[in-house]
ROLUM-541569 format. One record per residue: residue number from 1; residue in three letters; x, y, z of N, C-alpha, C, O in turn. Coordinates in steps of 0.001 Angstrom, whole numbers, padded with zeros to 6 digits. Last residue first. Example, Ala and Ser with C-alpha at 12.3 -4.5 7.8 and 13.67 -1.06 7.14 Angstrom:
BEGIN
  resi  resn     n.px     n.py     n.pz    ca.px    ca.py    ca.pz     c.px     c.py     c.pz     o.px     o.py     o.pz
     2   SER   012850  -002250   007080   013670  -001060   007140   012900   000030   007870   013409   001138   008039
     1   ALA   013190  -005690   007800   012300  -004500   007800   013200  -003300   007800   014236  -003319   008465
END
This chain:
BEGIN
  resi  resn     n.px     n.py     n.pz    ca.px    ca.py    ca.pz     c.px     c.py     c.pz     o.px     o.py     o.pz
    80   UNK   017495   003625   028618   017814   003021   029716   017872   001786   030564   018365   001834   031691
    79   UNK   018380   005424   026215   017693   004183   026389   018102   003654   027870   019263   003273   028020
    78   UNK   018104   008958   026372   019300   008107   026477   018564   006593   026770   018040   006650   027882
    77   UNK   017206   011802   025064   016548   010612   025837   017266   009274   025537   017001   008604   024538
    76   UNK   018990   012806   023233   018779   012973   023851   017471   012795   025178   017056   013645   025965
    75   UNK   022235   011295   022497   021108   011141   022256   020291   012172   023785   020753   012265   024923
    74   UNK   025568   013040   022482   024525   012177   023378   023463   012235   022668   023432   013259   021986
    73   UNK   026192   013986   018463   026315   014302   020496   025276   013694   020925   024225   013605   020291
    72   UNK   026422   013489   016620   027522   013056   016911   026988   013630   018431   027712   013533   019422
    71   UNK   024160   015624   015526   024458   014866   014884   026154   014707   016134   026843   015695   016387
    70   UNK   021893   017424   016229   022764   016418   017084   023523   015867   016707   024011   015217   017631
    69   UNK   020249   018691   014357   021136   019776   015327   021375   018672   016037   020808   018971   017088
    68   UNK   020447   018529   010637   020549   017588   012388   020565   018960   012928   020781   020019   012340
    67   UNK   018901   019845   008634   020294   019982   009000   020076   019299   010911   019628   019758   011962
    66   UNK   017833   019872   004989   017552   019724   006411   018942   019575   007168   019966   019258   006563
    65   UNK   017730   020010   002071   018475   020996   003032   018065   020915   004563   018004   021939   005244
    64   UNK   016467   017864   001133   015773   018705   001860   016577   019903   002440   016051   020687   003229
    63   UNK   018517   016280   000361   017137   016460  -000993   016444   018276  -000209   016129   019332  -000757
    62   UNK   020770   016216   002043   020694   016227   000935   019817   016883  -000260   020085   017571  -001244
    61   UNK   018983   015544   004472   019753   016657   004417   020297   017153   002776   020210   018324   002405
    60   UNK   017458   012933   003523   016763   014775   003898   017830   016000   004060   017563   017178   003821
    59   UNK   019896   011309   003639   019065   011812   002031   018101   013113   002243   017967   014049   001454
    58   UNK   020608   011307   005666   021743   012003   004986   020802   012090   003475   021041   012796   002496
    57   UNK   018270   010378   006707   019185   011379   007582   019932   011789   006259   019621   012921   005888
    56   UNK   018257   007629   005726   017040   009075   005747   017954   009802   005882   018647   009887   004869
    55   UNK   020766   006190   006335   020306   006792   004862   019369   007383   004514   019234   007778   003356
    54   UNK   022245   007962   009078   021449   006734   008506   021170   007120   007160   021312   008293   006813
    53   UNK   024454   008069   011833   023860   008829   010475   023794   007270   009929   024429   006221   010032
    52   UNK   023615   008046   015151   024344   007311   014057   023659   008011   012465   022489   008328   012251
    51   UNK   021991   009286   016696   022824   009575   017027   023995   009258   015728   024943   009979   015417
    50   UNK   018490   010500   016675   019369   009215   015888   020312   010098   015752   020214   011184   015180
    49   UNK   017289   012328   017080   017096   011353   018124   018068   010350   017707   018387   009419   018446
    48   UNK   016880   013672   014921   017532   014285   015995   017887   013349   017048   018772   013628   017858
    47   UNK   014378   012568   013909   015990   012306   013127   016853   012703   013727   017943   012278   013346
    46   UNK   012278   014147   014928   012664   013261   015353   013917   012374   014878   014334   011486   015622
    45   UNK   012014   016127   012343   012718   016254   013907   012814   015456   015031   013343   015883   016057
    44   UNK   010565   015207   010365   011998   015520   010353   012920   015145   011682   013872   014417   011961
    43   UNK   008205   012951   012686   009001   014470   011598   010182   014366   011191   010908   013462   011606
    42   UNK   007256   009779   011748   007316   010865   012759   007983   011547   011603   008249   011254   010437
    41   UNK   006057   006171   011842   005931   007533   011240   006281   008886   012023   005556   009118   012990
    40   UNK   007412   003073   011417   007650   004156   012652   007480   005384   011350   008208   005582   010377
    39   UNK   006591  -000124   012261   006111   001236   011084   006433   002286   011839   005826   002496   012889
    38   UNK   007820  -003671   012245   007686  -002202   012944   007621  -001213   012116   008434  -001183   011192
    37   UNK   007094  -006832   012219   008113  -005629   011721   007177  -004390   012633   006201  -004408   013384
    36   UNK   007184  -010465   011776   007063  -009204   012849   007478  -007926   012330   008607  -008063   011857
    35   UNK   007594  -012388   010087   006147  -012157   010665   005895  -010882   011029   004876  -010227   010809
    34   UNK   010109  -012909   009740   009333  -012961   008769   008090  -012540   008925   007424  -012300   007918
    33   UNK   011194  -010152   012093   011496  -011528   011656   010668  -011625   010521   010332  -010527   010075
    32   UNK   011727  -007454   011680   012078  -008043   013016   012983  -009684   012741   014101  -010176   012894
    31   UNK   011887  -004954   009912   011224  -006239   009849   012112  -006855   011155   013263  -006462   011347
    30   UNK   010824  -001733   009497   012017  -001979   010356   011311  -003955   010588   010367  -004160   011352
    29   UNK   010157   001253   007987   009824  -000192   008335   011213  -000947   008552   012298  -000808   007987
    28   UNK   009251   004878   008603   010663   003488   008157   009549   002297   008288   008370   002428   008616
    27   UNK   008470   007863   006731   007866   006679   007230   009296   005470   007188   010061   005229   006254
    26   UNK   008604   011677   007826   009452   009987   006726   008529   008738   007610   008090   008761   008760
    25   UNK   008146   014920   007070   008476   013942   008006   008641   012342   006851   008739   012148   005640
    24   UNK   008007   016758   004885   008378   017131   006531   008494   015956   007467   008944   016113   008602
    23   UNK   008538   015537   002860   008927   017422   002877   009173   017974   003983   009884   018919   004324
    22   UNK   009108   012597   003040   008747   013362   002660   009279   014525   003049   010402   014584   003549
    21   UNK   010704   009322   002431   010829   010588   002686   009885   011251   002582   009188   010648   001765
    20   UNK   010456   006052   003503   009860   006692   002377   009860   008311   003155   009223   008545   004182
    19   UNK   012596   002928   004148   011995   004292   004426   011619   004444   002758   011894   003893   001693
    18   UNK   013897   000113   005612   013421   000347   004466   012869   001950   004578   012686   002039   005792
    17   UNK   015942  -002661   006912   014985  -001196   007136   014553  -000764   005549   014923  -001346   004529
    16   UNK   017688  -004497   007159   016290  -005044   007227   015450  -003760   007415   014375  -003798   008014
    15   UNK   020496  -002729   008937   020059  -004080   008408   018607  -003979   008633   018108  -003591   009690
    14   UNK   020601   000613   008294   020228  -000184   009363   019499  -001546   008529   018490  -001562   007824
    13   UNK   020240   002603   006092   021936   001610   006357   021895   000663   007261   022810  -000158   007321
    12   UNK   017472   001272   004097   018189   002272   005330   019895   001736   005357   020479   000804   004805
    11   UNK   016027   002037   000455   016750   000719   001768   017725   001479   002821   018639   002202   002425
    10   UNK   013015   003160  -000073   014805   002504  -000102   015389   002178   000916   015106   002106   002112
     9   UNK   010324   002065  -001809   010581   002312  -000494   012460   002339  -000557   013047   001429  -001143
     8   UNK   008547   003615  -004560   009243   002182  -003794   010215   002915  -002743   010721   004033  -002844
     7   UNK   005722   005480  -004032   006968   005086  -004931   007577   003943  -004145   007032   003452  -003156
     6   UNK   003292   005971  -002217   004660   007029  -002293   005921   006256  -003174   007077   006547  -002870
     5   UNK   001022   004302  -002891   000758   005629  -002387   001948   006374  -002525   001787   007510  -002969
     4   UNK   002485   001760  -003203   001285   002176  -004211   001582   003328  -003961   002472   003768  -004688
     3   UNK   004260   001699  -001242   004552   001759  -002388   003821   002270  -003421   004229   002999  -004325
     2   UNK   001781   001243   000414   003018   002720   001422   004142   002234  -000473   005019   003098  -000483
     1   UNK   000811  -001182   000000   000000   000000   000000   000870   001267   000000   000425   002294  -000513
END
Protein backbone atom coordinates (compact mmCIF):
# COMPACT_ATOMS: atom_id res chain seq x y z
CA UNK A 1 0.00 0.00 0.00
CA UNK A 2 3.02 2.72 1.42
CA UNK A 3 4.55 1.76 -2.39
CA UNK A 4 1.29 2.18 -4.21
CA UNK A 5 0.76 5.63 -2.39
CA UNK A 6 4.66 7.03 -2.29
CA UNK A 7 6.97 5.09 -4.93
CA UNK A 8 9.24 2.18 -3.79
CA UNK A 9 10.58 2.31 -0.49
CA UNK A 10 14.80 2.50 -0.10
CA UNK A 11 16.75 0.72 1.77
CA UNK A 12 18.19 2.27 5.33
CA UNK A 13 21.94 1.61 6.36
CA UNK A 14 20.23 -0.18 9.36
CA UNK A 15 20.06 -4.08 8.41
CA UNK A 16 16.29 -5.04 7.23
CA UNK A 17 14.99 -1.20 7.14
CA UNK A 18 13.42 0.35 4.47
CA UNK A 19 11.99 4.29 4.43
CA UNK A 20 9.86 6.69 2.38
CA UNK A 21 10.83 10.59 2.69
CA UNK A 22 8.75 13.36 2.66
CA UNK A 23 8.93 17.42 2.88
CA UNK A 24 8.38 17.13 6.53
CA UNK A 25 8.48 13.94 8.01
CA UNK A 26 9.45 9.99 6.73
CA UNK A 27 7.87 6.68 7.23
CA UNK A 28 10.66 3.49 8.16
CA UNK A 29 9.82 -0.19 8.33
CA UNK A 30 12.02 -1.98 10.36
CA UNK A 31 11.22 -6.24 9.85
CA UNK A 32 12.08 -8.04 13.02
CA UNK A 33 11.50 -11.53 11.66
CA UNK A 34 9.33 -12.96 8.77
CA UNK A 35 6.15 -12.16 10.67
CA UNK A 36 7.06 -9.20 12.85
CA UNK A 37 8.11 -5.63 11.72
CA UNK A 38 7.69 -2.20 12.94
CA UNK A 39 6.11 1.24 11.08
CA UNK A 40 7.65 4.16 12.65
CA UNK A 41 5.93 7.53 11.24
CA UNK A 42 7.32 10.87 12.76
CA UNK A 43 9.00 14.47 11.60
CA UNK A 44 12.00 15.52 10.35
CA UNK A 45 12.72 16.25 13.91
CA UNK A 46 12.66 13.26 15.35
CA UNK A 47 15.99 12.31 13.13
CA UNK A 48 17.53 14.29 15.99
CA UNK A 49 17.10 11.35 18.12
CA UNK A 50 19.37 9.22 15.89
CA UNK A 51 22.82 9.58 17.03
CA UNK A 52 24.34 7.31 14.06
CA UNK A 53 23.86 8.83 10.47
CA UNK A 54 21.45 6.73 8.51
CA UNK A 55 20.31 6.79 4.86
CA UNK A 56 17.04 9.07 5.75
CA UNK A 57 19.18 11.38 7.58
CA UNK A 58 21.74 12.00 4.99
CA UNK A 59 19.06 11.81 2.03
CA UNK A 60 16.76 14.78 3.90
CA UNK A 61 19.75 16.66 4.42
CA UNK A 62 20.69 16.23 0.93
CA UNK A 63 17.14 16.46 -0.99
CA UNK A 64 15.77 18.70 1.86
CA UNK A 65 18.48 21.00 3.03
CA UNK A 66 17.55 19.72 6.41
CA UNK A 67 20.29 19.98 9.00
CA UNK A 68 20.55 17.59 12.39
CA UNK A 69 21.14 19.78 15.33
CA UNK A 70 22.76 16.42 17.08
CA UNK A 71 24.46 14.87 14.88
CA UNK A 72 27.52 13.06 16.91
CA UNK A 73 26.32 14.30 20.50
CA UNK A 74 24.52 12.18 23.38
CA UNK A 75 21.11 11.14 22.26
CA UNK A 76 18.78 12.97 23.85
CA UNK A 77 16.55 10.61 25.84
CA UNK A 78 19.30 8.11 26.48
CA UNK A 79 17.69 4.18 26.39
CA UNK A 80 17.81 3.02 29.72
Amino acid sequence: MLTAQYGPARPDTLANSWYWLGQHSYIMLEKVDKKKGFLFIASLGMLNEQVHETAVRARARRLLGWHPDSLGLPRQYPNR
